[in-house]
C-alpha positions as CSV (number, residue, x, y, z in Angstrom):
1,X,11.8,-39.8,-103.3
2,X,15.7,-40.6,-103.1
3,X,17.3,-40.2,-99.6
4,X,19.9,-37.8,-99.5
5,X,23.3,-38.9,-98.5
6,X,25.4,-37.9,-95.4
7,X,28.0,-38.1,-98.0
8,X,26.1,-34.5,-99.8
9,X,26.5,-32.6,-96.6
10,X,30.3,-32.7,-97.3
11,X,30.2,-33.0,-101.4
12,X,27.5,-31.3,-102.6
13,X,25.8,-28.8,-99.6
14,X,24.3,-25.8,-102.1
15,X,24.5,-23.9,-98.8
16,X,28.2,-24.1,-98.5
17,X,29.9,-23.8,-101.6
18,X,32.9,-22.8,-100.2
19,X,33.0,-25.8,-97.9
20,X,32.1,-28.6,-100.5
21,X,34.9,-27.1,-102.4
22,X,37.3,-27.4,-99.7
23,X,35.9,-31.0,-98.7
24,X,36.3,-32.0,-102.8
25,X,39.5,-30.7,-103.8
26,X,42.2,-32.7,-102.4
27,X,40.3,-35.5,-103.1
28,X,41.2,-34.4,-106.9
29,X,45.1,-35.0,-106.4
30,X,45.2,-38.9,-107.0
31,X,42.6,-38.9,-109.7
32,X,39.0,-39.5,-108.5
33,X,36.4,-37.1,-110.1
34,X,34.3,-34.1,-108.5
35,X,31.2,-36.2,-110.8
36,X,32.0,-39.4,-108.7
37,X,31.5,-37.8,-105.3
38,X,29.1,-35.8,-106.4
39,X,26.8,-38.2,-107.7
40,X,24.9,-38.8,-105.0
41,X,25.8,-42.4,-104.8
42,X,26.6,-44.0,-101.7
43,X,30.5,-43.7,-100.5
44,X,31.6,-46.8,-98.7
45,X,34.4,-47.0,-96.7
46,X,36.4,-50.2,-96.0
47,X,37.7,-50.2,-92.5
48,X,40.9,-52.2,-93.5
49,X,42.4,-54.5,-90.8
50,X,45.0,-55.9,-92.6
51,X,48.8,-54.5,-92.7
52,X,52.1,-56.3,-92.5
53,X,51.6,-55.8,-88.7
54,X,48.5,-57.5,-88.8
55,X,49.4,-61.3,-90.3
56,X,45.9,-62.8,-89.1
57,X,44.4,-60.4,-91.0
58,X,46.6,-59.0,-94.1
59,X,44.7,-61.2,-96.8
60,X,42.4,-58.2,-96.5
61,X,45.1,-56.2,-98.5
62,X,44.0,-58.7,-101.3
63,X,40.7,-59.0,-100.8
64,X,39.5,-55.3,-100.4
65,X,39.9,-55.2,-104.2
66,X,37.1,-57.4,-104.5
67,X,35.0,-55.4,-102.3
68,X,35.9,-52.3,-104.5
69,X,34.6,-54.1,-107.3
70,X,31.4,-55.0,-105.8
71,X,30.8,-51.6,-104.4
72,X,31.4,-50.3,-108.0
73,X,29.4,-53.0,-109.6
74,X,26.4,-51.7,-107.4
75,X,26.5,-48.3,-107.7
76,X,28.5,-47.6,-104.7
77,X,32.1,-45.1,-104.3
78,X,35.1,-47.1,-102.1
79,X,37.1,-45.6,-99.7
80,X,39.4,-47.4,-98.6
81,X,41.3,-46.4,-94.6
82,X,43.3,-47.9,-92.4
83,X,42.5,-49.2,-89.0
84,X,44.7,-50.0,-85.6
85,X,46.6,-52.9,-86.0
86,X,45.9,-55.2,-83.6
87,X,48.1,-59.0,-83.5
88,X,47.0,-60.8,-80.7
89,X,50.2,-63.0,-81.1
90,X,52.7,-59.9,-80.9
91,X,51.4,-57.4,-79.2
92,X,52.7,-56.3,-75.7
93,X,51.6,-56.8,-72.5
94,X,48.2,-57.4,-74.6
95,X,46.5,-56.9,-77.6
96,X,43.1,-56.3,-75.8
97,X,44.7,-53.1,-74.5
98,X,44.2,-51.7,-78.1
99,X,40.5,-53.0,-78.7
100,X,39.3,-49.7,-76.9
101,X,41.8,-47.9,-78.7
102,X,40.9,-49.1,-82.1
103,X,37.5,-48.5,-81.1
104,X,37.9,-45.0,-80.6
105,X,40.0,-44.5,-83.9
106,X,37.5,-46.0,-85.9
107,X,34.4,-44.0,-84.3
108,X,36.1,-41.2,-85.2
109,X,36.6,-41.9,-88.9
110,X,33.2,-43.3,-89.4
111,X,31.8,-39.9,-87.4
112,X,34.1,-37.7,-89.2
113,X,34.5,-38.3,-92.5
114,X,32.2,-38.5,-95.7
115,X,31.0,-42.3,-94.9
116,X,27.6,-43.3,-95.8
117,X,28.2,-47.1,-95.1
118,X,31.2,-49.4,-94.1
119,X,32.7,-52.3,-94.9
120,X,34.4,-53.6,-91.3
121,X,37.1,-56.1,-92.2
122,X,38.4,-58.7,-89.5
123,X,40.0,-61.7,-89.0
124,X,42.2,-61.8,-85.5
125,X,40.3,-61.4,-82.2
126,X,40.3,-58.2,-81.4
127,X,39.5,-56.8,-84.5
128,X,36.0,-58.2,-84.9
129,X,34.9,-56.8,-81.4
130,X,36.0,-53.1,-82.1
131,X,34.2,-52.4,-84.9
132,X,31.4,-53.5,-84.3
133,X,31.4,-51.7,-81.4
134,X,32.2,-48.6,-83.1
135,X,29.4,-49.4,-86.0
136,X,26.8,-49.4,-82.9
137,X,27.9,-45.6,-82.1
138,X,28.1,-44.4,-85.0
139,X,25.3,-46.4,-86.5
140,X,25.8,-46.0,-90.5
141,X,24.7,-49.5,-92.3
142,X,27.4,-51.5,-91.7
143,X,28.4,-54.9,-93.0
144,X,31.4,-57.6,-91.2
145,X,33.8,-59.6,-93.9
146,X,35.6,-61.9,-92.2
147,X,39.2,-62.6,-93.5
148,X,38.6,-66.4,-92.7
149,X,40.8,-69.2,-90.9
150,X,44.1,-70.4,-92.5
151,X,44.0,-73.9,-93.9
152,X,44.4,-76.7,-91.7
153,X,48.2,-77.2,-90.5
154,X,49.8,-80.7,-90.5
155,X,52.7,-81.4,-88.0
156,X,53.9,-85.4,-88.7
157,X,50.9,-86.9,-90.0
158,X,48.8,-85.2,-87.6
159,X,46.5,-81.5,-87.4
160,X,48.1,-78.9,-85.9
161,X,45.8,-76.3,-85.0
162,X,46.8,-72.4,-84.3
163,X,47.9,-72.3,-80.2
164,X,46.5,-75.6,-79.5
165,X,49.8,-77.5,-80.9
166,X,51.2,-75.2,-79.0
167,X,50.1,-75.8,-75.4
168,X,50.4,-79.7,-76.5
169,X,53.7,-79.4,-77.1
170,X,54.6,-77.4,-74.1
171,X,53.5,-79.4,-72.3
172,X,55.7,-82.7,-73.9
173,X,58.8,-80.1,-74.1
174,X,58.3,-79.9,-69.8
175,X,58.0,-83.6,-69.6
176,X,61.5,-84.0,-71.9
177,X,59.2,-85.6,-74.5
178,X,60.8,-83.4,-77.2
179,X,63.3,-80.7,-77.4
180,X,63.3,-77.2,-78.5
181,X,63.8,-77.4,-82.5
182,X,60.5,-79.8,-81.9
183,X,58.8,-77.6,-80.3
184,X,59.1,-74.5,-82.7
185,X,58.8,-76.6,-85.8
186,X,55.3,-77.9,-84.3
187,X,53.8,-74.3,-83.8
188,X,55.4,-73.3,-87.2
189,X,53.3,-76.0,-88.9
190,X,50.1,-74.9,-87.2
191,X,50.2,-71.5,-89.9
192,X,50.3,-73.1,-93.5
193,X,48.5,-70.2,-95.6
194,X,47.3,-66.9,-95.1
195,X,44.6,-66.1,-92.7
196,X,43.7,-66.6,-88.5
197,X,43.9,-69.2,-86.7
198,X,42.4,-72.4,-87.9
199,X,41.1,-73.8,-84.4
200,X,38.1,-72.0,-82.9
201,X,40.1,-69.6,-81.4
202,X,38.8,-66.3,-80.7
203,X,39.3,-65.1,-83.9
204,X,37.1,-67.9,-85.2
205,X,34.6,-67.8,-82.7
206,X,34.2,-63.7,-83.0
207,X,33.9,-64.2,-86.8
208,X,31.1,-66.7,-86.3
209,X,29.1,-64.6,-83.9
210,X,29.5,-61.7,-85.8
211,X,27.4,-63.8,-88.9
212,X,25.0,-65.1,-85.3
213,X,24.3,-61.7,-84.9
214,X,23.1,-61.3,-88.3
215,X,25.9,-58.7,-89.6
216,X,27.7,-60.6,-91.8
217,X,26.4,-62.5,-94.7
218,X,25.2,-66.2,-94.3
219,X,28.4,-68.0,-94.2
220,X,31.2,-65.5,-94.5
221,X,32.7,-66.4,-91.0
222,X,34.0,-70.3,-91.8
223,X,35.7,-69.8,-95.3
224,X,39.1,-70.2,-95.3
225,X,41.4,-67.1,-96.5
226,X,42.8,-69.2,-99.4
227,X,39.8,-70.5,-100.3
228,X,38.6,-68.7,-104.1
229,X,35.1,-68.5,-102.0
230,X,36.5,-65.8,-100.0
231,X,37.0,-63.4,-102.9
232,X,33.6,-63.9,-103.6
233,X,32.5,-63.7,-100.3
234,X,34.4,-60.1,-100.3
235,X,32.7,-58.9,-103.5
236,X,29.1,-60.2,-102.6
237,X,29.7,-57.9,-99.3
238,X,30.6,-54.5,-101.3
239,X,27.5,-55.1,-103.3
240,X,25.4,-55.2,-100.2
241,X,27.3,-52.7,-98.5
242,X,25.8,-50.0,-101.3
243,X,22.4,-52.0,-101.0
244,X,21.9,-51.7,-97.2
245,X,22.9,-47.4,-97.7
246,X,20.0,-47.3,-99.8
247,X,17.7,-49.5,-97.3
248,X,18.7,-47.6,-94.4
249,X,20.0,-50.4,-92.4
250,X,21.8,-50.3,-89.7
251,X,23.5,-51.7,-86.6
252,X,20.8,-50.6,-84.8
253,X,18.5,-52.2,-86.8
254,X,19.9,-55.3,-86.2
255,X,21.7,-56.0,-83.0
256,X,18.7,-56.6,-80.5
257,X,19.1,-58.4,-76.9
258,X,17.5,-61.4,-78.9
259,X,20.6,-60.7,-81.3
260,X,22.9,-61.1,-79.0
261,X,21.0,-64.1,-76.7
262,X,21.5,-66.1,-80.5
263,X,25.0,-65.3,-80.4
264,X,25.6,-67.0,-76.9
265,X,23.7,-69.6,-77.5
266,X,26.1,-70.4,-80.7
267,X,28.8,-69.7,-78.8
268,X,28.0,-72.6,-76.5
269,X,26.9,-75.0,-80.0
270,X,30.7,-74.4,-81.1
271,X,32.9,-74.9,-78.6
272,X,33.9,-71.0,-79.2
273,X,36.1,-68.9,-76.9
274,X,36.1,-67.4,-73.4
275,X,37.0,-64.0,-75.0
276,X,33.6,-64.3,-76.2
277,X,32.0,-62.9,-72.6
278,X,33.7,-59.7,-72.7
279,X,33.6,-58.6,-76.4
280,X,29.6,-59.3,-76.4
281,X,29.1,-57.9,-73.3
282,X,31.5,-54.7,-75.3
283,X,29.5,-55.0,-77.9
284,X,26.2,-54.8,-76.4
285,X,26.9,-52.2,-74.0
286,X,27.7,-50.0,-77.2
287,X,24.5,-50.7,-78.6
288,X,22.5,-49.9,-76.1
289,X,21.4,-53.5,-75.4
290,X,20.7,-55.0,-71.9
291,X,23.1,-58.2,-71.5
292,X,23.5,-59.0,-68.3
293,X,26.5,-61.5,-66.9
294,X,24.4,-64.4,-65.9
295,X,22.9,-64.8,-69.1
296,X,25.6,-67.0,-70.0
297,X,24.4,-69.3,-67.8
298,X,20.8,-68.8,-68.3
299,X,21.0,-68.8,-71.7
300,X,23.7,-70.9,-72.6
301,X,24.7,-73.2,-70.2
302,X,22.6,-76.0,-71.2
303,X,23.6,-75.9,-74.7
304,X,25.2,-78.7,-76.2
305,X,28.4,-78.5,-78.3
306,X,28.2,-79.3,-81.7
307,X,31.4,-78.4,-83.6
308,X,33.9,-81.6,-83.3
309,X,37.1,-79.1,-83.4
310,X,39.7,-78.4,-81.4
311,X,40.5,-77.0,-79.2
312,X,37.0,-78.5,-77.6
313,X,37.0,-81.2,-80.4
314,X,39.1,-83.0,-83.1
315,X,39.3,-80.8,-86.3
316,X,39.8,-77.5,-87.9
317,X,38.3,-74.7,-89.8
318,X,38.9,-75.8,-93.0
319,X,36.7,-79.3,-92.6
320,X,34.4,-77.0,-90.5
321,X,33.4,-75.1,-93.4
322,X,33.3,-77.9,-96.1
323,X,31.0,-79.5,-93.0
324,X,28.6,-76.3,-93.5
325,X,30.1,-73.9,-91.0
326,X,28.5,-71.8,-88.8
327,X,25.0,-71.7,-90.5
328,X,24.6,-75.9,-90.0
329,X,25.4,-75.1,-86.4
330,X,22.8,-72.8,-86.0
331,X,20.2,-74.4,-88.1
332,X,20.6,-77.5,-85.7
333,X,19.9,-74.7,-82.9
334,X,17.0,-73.3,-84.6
335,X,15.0,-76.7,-85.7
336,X,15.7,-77.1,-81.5
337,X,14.1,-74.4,-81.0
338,X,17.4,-72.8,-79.3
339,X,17.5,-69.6,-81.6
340,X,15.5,-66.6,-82.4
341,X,14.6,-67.0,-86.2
342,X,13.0,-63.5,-86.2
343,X,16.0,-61.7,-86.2
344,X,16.9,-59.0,-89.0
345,X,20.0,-59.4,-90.5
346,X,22.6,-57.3,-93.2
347,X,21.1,-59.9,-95.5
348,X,17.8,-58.0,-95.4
349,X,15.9,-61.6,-94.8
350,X,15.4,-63.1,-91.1
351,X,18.1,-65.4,-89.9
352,X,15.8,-68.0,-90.3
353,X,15.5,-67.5,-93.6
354,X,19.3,-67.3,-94.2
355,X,19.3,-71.0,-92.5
356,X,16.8,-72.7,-94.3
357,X,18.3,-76.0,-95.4
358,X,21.4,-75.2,-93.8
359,X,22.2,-78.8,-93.1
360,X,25.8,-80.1,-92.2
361,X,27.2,-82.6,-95.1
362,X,29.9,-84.4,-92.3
363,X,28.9,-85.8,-89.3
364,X,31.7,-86.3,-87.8
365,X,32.2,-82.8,-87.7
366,X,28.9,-80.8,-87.0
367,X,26.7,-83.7,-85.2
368,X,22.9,-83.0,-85.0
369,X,21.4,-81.5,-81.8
370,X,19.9,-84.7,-80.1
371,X,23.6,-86.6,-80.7
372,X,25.8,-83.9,-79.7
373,X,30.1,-84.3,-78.7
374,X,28.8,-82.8,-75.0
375,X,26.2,-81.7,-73.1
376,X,25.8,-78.7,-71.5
377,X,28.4,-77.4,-73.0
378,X,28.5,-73.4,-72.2
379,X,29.8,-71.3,-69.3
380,X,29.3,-71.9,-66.1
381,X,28.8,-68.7,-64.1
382,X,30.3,-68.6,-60.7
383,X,30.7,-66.2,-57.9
384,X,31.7,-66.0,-54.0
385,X,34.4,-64.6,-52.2
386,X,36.9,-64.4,-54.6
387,X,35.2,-62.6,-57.1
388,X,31.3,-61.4,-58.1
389,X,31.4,-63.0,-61.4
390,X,34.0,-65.5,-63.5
391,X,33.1,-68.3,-66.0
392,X,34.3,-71.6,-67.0
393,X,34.2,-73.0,-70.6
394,X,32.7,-76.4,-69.8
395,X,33.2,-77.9,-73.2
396,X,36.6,-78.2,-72.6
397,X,36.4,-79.9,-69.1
398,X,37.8,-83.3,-69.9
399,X,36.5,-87.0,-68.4
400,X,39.6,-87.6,-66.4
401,X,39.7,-83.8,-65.3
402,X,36.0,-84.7,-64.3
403,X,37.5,-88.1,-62.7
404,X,39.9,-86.4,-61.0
405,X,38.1,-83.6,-59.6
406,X,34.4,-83.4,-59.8
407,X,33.4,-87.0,-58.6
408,X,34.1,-88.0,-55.3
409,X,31.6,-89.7,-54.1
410,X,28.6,-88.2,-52.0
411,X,30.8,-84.8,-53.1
412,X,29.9,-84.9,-56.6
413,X,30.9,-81.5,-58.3
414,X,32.7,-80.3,-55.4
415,X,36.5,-79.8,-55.4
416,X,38.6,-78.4,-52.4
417,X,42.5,-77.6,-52.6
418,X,45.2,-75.6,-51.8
419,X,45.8,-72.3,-53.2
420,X,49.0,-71.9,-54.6
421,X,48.9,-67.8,-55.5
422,X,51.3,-66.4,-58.3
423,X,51.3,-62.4,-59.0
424,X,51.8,-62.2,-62.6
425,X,52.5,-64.6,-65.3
426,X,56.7,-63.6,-64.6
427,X,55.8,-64.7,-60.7
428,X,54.3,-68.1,-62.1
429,X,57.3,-68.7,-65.0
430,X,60.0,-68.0,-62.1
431,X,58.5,-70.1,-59.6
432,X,56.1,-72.6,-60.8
433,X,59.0,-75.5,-60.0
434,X,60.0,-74.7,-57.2
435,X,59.6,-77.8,-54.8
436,X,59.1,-75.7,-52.2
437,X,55.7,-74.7,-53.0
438,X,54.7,-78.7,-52.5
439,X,52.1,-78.1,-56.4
440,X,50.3,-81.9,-56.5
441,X,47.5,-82.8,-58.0
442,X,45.3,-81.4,-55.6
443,X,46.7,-78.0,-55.8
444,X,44.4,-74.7,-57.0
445,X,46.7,-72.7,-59.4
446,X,45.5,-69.0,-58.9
447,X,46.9,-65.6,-60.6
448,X,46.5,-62.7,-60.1
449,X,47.3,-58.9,-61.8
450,X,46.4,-59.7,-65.3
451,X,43.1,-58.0,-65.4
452,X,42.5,-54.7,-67.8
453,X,43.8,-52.5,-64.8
454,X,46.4,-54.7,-63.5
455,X,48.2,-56.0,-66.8
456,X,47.0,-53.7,-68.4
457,X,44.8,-54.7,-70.6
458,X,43.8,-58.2,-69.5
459,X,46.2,-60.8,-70.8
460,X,45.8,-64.4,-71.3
461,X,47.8,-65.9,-68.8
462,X,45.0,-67.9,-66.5
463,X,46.2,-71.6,-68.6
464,X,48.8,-72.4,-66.2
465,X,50.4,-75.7,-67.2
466,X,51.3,-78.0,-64.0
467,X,54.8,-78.0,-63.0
468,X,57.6,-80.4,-65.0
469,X,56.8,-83.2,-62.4
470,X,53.1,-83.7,-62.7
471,X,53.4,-83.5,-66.5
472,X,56.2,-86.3,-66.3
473,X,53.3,-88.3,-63.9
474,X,51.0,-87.8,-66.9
475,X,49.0,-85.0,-65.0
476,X,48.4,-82.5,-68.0
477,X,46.3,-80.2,-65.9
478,X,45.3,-78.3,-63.0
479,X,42.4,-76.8,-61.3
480,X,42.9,-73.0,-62.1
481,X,42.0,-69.3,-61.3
482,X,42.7,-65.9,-62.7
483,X,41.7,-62.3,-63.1
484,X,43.0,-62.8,-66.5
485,X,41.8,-64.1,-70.0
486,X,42.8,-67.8,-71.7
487,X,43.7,-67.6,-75.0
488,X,41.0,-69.2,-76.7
489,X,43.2,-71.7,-78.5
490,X,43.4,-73.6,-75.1
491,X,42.1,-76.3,-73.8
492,X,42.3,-75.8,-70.2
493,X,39.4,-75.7,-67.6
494,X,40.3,-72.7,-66.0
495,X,37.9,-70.3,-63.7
496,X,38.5,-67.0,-65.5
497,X,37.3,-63.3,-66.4
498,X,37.0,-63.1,-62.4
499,X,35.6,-59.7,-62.0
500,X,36.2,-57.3,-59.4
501,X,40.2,-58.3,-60.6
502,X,42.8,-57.8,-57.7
503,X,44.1,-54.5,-58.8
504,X,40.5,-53.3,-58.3
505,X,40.3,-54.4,-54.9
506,X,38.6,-58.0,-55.9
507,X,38.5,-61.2,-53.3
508,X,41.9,-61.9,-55.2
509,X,43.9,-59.5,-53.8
510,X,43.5,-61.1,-50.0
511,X,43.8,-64.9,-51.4
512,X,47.0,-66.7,-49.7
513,X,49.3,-69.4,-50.7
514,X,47.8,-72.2,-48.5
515,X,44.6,-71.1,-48.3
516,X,42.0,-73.6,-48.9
517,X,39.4,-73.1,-52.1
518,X,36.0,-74.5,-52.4
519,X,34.6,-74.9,-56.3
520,X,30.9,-76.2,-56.2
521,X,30.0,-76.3,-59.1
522,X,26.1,-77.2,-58.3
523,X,25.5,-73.9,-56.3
524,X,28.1,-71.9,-59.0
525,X,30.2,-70.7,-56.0
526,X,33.8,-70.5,-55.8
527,X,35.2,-69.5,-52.3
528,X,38.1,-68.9,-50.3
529,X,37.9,-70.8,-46.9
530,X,39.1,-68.1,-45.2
531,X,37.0,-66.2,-42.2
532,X,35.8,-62.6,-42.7
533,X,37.7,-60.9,-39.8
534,X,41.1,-62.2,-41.8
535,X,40.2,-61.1,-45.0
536,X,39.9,-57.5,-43.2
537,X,42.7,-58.3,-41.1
538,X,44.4,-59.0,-45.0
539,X,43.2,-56.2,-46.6
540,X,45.6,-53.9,-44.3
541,X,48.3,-55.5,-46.3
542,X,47.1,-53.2,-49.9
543,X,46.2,-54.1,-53.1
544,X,49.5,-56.6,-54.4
545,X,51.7,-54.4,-56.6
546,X,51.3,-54.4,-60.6
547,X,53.1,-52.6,-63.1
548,X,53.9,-49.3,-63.5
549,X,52.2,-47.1,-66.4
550,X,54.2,-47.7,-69.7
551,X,52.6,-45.2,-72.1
552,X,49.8,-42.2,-72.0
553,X,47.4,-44.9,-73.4
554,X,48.0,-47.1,-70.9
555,X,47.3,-44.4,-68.1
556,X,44.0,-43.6,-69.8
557,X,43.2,-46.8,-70.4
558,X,43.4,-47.8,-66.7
559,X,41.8,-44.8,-65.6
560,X,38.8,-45.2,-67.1
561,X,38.5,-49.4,-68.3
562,X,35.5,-51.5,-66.6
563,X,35.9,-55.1,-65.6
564,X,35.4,-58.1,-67.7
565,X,32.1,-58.5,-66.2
566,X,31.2,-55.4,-67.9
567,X,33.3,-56.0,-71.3
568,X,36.3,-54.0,-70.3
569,X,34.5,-50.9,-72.2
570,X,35.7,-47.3,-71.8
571,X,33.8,-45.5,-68.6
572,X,31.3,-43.2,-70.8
573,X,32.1,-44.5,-74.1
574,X,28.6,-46.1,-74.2
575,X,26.4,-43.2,-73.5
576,X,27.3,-41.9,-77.3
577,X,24.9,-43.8,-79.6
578,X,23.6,-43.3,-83.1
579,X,25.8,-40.2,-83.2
580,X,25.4,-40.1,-87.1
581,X,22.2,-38.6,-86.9
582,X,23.7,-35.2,-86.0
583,X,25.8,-34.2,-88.6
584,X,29.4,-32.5,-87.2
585,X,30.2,-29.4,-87.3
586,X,31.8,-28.3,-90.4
587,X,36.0,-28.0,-89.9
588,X,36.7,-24.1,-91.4
């Protein structure tokens, strides 16, 4: 017997006449037929990312006609809807202050409206995390199309990947290396076609853990936006998006703890982003699935990285891809016995179906598990004093960072230094030359006020370059430690996420200039040197300033945002789940 829609409780509900009237008529005014929606095929809507605000994602514009046309080709209706914008390059103080907010937005249109399924476009970072997070509350069958990575960017003979050229070249524009037309033409290279950025950023990172999870097709994440594959990646996703309305499967269906424990675990294989913590921890907590913060380390610590591109590695997306993308990583993980084959997927098949014979065609980019770039290559969890919880991307901890800090003889993996303490990243611009503050190579750069209350939103401020003199010495790096985010574009090995933040009353907020800092990184402890009694004594000093509330958002936001630790969620958000399954009230 054939399912009935959600869609026929707005269209074509014999026991409101008057209401499926109402609901069809305006429809009417731009041409689409009463037969169409009443049909009883599925409606699909496509969540669409991309806008002229929206750059990272705006090939969508483009390719949502494909989608239309494979939604059609399979029986389906498209509707196609707007979502937040959200430019993680552009947006101030943060675009992750508008991932809750697009969240919410988009729950309400998939709850709402006449949806039976949705296509969720994405591309830049934010966009990937939100809705999936609200797919998981609403639970219709959903399916992720990435927008893909731009091509590779060239800057005088030599890649230039998105952010990455640009935290090179900052740091040569300090040391006089190059001047400021040099500079700008570098990062300007770095952005050749349409698309996100081409390094495994974020944006790259969430696309390919959206496919770990098993919500996007096998493969969609890698392929370049200018790549003719794209298109028909986009329609081969609006036929399945009509296929998985009439198989019933949804988020929930799909996003188990062993789910997300494969998405880590790739996360780690690729070299992928920080901003990877909190948007699965997001997206987990939305879907009812237990992810605790030290799984990171239990779980992906001790894998080894894999993907040879930057900003852990030498290369960009679009060799990644020709290599075999994200589903040679992961097929290297699974004949390792790293990954959960038994997953479901949107494909309909387990994920280790999708990966069979997934092998990489270049070596030099995707190396097999036993001969991999690094190993143990995840986060390292750490906690003390300072803060419960915090990672560390090790992939990106260099040998002579390693030389420098981590190997002193008979204190192997154990730094000590002096805290230099900046409150905000304006503090840090404003003062991070001044001689006065005696910065050498043995200093602990910490920051503080750039969590999701503090900010607000979290920004990405916790890469603190050295100041000019160090980078003139060739010392391109310093130990340090933030209640912020790193943009995931960077290659610094910084201690970040640190949750409680200093706004919230974290170990942060009673850290001194001058204080000592203990990292050990064998017992995952990072500590102030500082005895109890003072930190009380220092705590009668109150929580350092932050900004003032600059919109209503901004007030809610902080009034009801978790820590990193936790994803940064909304405070109740999570306890509605699956709220499809009760139909909402009707609106007259």
């Amino acid at each position: 017997m054939k399912r009935r829609l959600r869609s026929q409780d707005w269209f074509d509900n014999p026991d409101h006449i008057d209401m499926a009237a109402l609901y069809l008529e305006r429809f009417m005014n731009y041409g689409i037929t009463p037969e169409e929606l009443r049909s009883g095929k599925p409606i699909i809507g496509i969540a669409q990312s991309g806008s002229d605000l929206t750059p990272c994602n705006r090939v969508h514009v483009e390719l949502a006609k494909r989608v239309r046309d494979g939604i059609r080709d399979a029986g389906g209706i498209p509707i196609e809807f707007p979502t937040h914008p959200m430019f993680e390059n552009c947006k101030r103080p943060t675009a992750a202050l508008d991932r809750n907010l697009a969240y919410l937005g988009l729950v309400e249109i998939l709850y709402g409206y006449p949806l039976d399924g949705v296509v969720l476009t994405t591309g830049c970072d934010k966009t990937t995390p939100s809705a999936i997070m609200a797919a998981s509350t609403v639970d219709i069958p959903a399916i992720v199309l990435s927008g893909g990575p731009m091509l590779d960017g060239w800057h005088e003979g030599e890649l230039a990947g998105s952010g990455t050229v640009i935290w090179r070249m900052r740091r040569k524009y300090a040391a006089g290396e190059i001047d400021r037309e040099e500079f700008l033409q570098a990062a300007l290279d770095s952005a050749p076609s349409v698309g996100h950025c081409n390094t495994m950023g974020t944006a790259s990172t969430m696309n390919a853990l959206a496919e770990a999870l098993g919500l996007s097709l096998t493969g969609c994440g890698a392929i370049p936006a200018a790549y003719r594959e794209r298109g028909q990646m986009a329609y081969r996703t609006g036929r399945r998006a009509v296929e998985i309305v009439f198989e019933d499967l949804k988020p929930s269906d799909i996003l188990t703890r062993e789910a997300f424990l494969n998405a880590i675990r790739t996360n780690s294989a690729i070299g992928g982003s920080t901003n990877a913590q909190p948007h699965l921890a997001a997206m987990a907590k939305h879907a009812g699935v237990e992810l605790h913060p030290d799984d990171w380390q239990v779980h992906g610590f001790d894998i080894p990285l894999l993907a040879n591109v930057q900003p852990a590695g030498a290369y960009l997306g679009e060799r990644y891809h020709r290599a075999g993308g994200t589903p040679a990583i992961m097929w290297e993980l699974l004949q390792a016995g790293k990954l959960d084959g038994n997953c479901r997927t949107v494909t309909g098949r387990t994920m280790a179906e999708n990966l069979e014979g997934r092998d990489a065609s270049d070596r030099e980019v995707i190396r097999p598990f036993g001969e991999p770039l690094k190993e143990r290559a995840g986060f390292l969890v750490l906690k003390g004093n300072l803060f419960d919880f915090a990672i560390m991307k090790m992939s990106v901890v260099s040998e002579d960072f390693r030389r420098r800090y981590l190997q002193e003889p008979g204190r192997e993996g154990i730094f000590e230094g002096k805290a230099v303490v900046f409150d905000g990243s304006e503090d840090y611009h404003k003062r991070i030359n001044d001689p006065e503050l005696g910065i050498d190579e043995n200093t602990i750069l910490a920051i503080r006020g750039a969590g999701p209350i503090g900010w607000p939103g979290s920004a990405e401020v916790v890469n603190m370059q050295p100041p000019d003199h160090l980078l003139r010495k060739g010392i391109l790096s310093l130990p340090t430690i933030g209640d912020g985010r790193q943009s995931g574009t960077a290659d610094s090995p910084s201690i970040l996420n640190a949750s409680p933040e200093s706004a919230a009353g974290g170990g942060l907020a009673w850290l001194r200039s001058g204080d000592v800092i203990r990292i050990d990184f064998n017992e995952g402890r990072c500590d102030m040197l500082v005895e109890d009694a003072e930190i009380e004594r220092r705590k009668g000093d109150g929580i350092p300033a932050v900004p003032a509330d600059a919109t209503p958002w901004q007030r809610i936001y902080r009034r009801s945002v978790t820590q990193l630790s936790d994803g940064a969620v909304l405070e109740g958000a999570a306890d509605f789940r699956q709220i499809a399954k009760t139909p909402p009230r009707h609106n007259h």
